[in-house]
N, C-alpha and C positions, 0 to 999 in steps of 0.2 A: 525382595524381588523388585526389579526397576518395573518403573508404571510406564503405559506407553500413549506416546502423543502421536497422532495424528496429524500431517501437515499437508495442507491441499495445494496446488498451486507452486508443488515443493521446487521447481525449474525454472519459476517463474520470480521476479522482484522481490515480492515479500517473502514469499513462501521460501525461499535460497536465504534469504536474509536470517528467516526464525531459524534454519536449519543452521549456520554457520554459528549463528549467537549461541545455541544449546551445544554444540560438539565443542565449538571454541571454551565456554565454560566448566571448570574445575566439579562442580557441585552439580550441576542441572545435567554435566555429560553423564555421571554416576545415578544419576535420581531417574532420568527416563531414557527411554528405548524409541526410535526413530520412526516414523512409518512415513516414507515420502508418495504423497498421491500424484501422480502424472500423465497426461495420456498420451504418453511415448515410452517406454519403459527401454528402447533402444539407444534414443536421442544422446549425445555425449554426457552431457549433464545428470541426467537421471543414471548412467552408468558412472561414471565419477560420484555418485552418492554411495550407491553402491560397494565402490573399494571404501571409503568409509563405513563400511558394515551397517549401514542403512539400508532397512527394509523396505524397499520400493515396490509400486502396485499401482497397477495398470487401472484407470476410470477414463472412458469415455467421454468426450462430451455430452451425447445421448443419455447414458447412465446417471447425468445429475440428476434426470428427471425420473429416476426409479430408487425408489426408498429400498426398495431388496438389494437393490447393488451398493448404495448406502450405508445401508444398512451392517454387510459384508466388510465392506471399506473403512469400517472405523471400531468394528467388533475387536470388543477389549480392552481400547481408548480410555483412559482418565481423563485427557485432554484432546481438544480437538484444534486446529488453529485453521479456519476456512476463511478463503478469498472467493468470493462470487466473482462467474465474469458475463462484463457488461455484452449487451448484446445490439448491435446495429442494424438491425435488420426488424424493420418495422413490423415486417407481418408475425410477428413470435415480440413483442415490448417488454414481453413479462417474464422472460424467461431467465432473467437474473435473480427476482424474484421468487419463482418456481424452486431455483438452487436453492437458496438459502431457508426456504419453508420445508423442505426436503432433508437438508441436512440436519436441522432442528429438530424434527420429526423424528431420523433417524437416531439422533444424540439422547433425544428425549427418552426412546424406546430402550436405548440400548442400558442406561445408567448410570450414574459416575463419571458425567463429560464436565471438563471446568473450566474453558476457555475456547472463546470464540473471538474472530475479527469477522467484525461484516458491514455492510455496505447500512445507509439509515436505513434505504424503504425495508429490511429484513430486522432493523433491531427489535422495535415496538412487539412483532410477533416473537421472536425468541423471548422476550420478556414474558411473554404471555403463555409461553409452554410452561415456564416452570426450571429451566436447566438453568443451573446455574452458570454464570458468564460473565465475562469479562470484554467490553469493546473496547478496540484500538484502533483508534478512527486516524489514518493517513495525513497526510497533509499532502501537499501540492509536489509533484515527484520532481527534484533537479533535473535527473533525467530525459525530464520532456523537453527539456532548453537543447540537447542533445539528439536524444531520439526522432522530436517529431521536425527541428530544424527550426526549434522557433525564435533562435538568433541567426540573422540570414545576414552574408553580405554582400554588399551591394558592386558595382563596378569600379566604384570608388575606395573599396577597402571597408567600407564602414557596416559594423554590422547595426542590422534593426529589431527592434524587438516592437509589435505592432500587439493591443489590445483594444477590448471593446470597450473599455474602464479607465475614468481617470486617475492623476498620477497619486493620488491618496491612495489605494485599494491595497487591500493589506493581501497578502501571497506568505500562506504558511510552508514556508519551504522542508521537506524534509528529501532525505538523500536514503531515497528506500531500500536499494542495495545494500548499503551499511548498516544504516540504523533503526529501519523496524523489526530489525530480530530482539535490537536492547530493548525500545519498548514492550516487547512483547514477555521479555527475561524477565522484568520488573513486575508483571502481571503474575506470572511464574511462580517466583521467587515469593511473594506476600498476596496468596490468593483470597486467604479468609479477609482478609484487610481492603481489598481491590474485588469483589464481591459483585459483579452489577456495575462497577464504574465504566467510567469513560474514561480511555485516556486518550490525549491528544499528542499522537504523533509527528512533532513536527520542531524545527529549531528557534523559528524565530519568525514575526512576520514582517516579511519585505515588504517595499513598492517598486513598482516597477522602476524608477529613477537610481532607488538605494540597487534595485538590481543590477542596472547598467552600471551603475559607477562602478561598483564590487566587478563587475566582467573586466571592464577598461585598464583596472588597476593591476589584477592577476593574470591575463593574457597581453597586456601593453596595444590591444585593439582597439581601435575606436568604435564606439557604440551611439545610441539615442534610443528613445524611447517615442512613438506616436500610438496617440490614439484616436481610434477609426472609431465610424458609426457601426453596427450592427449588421447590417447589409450589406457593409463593405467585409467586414469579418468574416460573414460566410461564406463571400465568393471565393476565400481564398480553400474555403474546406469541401472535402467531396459530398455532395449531397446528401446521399447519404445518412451522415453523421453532422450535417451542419448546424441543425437545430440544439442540438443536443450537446454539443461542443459552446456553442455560443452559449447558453443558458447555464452550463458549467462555470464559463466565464465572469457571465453578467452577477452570479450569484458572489462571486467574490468580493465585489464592490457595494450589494446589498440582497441579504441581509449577513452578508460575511461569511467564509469558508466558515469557521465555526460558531456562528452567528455571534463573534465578538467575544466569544470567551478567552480569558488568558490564559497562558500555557504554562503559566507558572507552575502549577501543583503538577503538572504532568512532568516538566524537565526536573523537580525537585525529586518526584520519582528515580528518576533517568540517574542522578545524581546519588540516591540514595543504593544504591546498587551497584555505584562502582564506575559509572558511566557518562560521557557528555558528546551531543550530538553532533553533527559535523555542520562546521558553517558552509553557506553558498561561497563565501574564500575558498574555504580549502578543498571542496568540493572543484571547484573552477582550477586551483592550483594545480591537483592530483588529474586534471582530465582537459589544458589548456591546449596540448596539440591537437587536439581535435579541432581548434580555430587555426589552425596554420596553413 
């Protein structure tokens, strides 16, 4: 009988990513059964799961915060794969938090769950349940170079890339739509063995410099790189979220996205499996009209 995993966030970056990696796969398509969590069970996406005979199920945002619903949501699971989502809105801080204590709780109760990703403030406590797990900790998303616009150009042609950090600050770059489904396949794949670990999600770490060069080379745009004080940084983000973006930031440069660990045993994973990450080249390559 196939065992069934539960994937939260299944519409979403990672969550689309684990899902493509396990259908895309010969052996992992055969071994488990799908369950996509989403709180739109309409939205195209979650329908396009769908005709892949993916079990899709409706959770609320509200409902993170109730272990019955939980509880429901992942009954049966051998594996669970959770994304916590961050929350900006000051008066509730904790509320990513909450998710992930919650889902523990419920993974814990239910029995037999063997894979988690979660954010750090939640790993210490899953440790502390008892459930067995596996974290696969992100790296810095390509995407946001994209998404949030943070290569801009200017009236001159030239795009900028602006940080609070000088030009040493390492940037684990990982290209989350593609390939956090493989790190998470290699967790998968050798669970007694990856037990409790860490893996590090991620390709390689940049600087911002090696970053622009890599843009200028693969789009033929001209780029730079400046770095702004702290206060300048903010004004450019909505309030908000200013504090909390900037301190994302700053930690890059100390005490280190992954406070300086090397990625090596993680890509040698990656590798052991069948698989190799995608660089910020060919990332840039595969998504260059977007600077046109």
């Amino acid at each position: 009988m196939s065992k069934l995993i539960t994937v939260f966030g299944a519409t979403g970056t990672q969550g689309g990513s684990v899902i493509r990696a396990i259908l895309a796969d010969a052996v992992l398509s055969q071994e488990f059964k799908i369950r996509a969590i989403t709180r739109n069970v309409s939205k195209p996406a979650a329908q396009a799961l769908q005709k892949l005979g993916v079990e899709v199920k409706n959770v609320e945002k509200a409902d993170m915060t109730s272990k019955s619903s939980l509880a429901s949501a992942i009954s049966g699971s051998h594996s669970v794969f959770l994304v916590t989502t961050p929350s900006w809105d000051a008066s509730d801080p904790n509320a990513e938090l909450v998710q992930g204590k919650n889902v523990a709780d419920a993974a814990r109760e239910a029995g037999h769950v063997s894979h988690f990703d979660q954010k750090a403030q939640v790993e210490q406590y899953i440790r502390a349940t008892g459930v067995p797990c596996t974290f696969v900790l992100p790296g810095y998303y390509m995407e946001n170079y994209i998404r949030f616009g943070m290569l801009r150009r200017d009236d001159e042609g030239v795009y900028t890339l602006v940080y609070p950090v000088g030009k040493e600050a390492k940037f684990p770059l990982l290209d989350g739509a593609e390939d956090m489904g493989k790190f998470v396949l290699a967790a998968l794949k050798h669970p007694s063995k990856l037990l409790g670990a860490r893996i590090l999600a991620a390709t390689e770490y940049y600087t911002p410099p090696w970053i622009v060069a890599e843009f200028e080379e693969a789009t033929g745009k001209r780029a730079r790189y400046i770095q702004v004080d702290a206060q300048t940084y903010k004004s450019f983000l909505p309030p908000a979220m200013a504090d909390v973006v900037l301190e994302n930031q700053l930690l890059i440069e100390d005490p280190g996205y992954y406070a300086g660990e090397g990625l090596e045993e993680s890509l040698e994973l990656l590798g052991d499996v069948g698989f190799e990450p995608t660089t910020w080249r060919e990332f840039l390559e595969r998504n260059k009209d977007v600077f046109e």
